[in-house]
C-alpha positions as CSV (number, residue, x, y, z in Angstrom):
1,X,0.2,-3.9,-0.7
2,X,-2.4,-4.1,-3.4
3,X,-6.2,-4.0,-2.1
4,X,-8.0,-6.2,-3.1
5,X,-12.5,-6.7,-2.6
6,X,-13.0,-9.3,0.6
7,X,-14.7,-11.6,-2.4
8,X,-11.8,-11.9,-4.1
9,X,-9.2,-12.6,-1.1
10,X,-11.4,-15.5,-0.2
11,X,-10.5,-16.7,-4.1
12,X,-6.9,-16.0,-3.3
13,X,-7.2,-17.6,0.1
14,X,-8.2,-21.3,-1.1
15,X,-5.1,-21.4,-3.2
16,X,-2.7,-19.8,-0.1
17,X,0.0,-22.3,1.2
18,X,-1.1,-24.2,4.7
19,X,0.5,-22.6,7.7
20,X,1.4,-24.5,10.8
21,X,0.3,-22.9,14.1
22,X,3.2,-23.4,16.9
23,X,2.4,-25.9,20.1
24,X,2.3,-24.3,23.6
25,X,5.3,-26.1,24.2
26,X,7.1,-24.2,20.8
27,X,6.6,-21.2,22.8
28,X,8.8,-19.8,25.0
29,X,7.0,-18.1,28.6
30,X,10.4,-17.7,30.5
31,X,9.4,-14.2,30.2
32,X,6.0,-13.9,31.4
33,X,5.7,-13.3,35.0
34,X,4.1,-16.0,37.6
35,X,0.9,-14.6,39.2
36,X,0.7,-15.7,42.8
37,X,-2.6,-17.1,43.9
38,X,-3.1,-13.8,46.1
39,X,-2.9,-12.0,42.3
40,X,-5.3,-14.4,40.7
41,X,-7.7,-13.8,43.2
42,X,-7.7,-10.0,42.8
43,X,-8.6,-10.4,39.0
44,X,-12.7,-9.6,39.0
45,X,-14.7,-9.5,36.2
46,X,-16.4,-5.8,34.8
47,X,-19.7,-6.2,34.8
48,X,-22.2,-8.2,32.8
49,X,-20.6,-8.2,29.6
50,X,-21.0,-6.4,26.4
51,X,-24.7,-5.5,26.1
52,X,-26.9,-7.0,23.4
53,X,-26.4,-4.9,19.8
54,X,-29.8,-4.7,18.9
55,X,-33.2,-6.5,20.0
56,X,-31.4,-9.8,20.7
57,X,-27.6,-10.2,21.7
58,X,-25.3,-11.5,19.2
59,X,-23.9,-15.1,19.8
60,X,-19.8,-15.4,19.8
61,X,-18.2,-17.9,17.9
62,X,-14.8,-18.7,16.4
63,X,-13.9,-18.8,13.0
64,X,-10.5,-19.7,11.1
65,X,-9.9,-17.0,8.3
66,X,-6.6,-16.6,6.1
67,X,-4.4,-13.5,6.7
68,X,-5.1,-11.8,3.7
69,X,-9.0,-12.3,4.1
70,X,-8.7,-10.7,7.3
71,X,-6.2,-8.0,6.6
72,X,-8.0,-6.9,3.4
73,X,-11.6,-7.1,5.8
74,X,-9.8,-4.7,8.1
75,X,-8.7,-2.5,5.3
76,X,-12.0,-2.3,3.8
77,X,-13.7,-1.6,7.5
78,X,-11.6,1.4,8.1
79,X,-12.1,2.6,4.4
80,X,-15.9,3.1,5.8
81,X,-15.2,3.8,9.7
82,X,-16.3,0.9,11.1
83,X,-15.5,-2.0,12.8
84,X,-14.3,-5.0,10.7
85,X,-16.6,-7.5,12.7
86,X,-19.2,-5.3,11.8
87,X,-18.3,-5.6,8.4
88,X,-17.8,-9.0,8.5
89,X,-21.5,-9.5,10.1
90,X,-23.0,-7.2,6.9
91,X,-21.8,-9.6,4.8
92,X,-23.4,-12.2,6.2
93,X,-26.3,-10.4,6.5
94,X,-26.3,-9.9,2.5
95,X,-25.4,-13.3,1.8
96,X,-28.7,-15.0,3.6
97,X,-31.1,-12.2,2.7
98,X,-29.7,-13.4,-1.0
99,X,-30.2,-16.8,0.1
100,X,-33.0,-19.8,-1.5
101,X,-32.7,-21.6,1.6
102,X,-34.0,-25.1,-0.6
103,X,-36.8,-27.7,0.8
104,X,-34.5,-29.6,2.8
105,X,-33.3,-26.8,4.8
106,X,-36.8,-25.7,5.1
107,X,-37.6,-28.9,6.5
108,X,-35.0,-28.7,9.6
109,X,-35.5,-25.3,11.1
């Protein structure tokens, strides 16, 4: 597959075909075994969580990326050893430290 820069899958991305996620009931769980309420029960969770990376802890949230965004994001990540979240979260970063936030915006924070 040819690599291409995280900027330029986003181009590629907007002009990708529309994919249609399956329902739960299109998939098929005859496979997956029924926990018993004794089994439930025994599932605890490991401690507090992920602690905070760096002064403040990061907020989670959910976002809706093409394929190739996200497999060209994970190429580029392992191309510099780290994570591709981590990548993702430098880009960010770059993108509001570039950022004229106008008077408007200003205005609401």
């Amino acid at each position: 597959m040819k690599k291409i820069s995280a900027r330029n899958a986003l181009k590629v991305a907007k002009n990708a075909p529309k994919t249609k996620l399956p329902s739960d009931k299109d998939i098929d769980f005859s496979d997956a075994p029924k926990l018993s309420k004794e089994q439930m029960k025994q599932f605890k969770r490991v401690g507090p969580g992920r602690p905070p990376f760096g002064p403040v802890a990061r907020k989670l949230i959910s976002i809706k990326v093409a394929p190739i965004v996200l497999e060209s994001l994970k190429e580029e990540a392992e191309e510099r050893r780290i994570g591709y979240q981590s990548l993702i979260h430098e880009i960010l970063e770059e993108h509001i430290s570039d950022y004229k936030p106008t008077d408007r915006a200003a205005k609401r924070r």
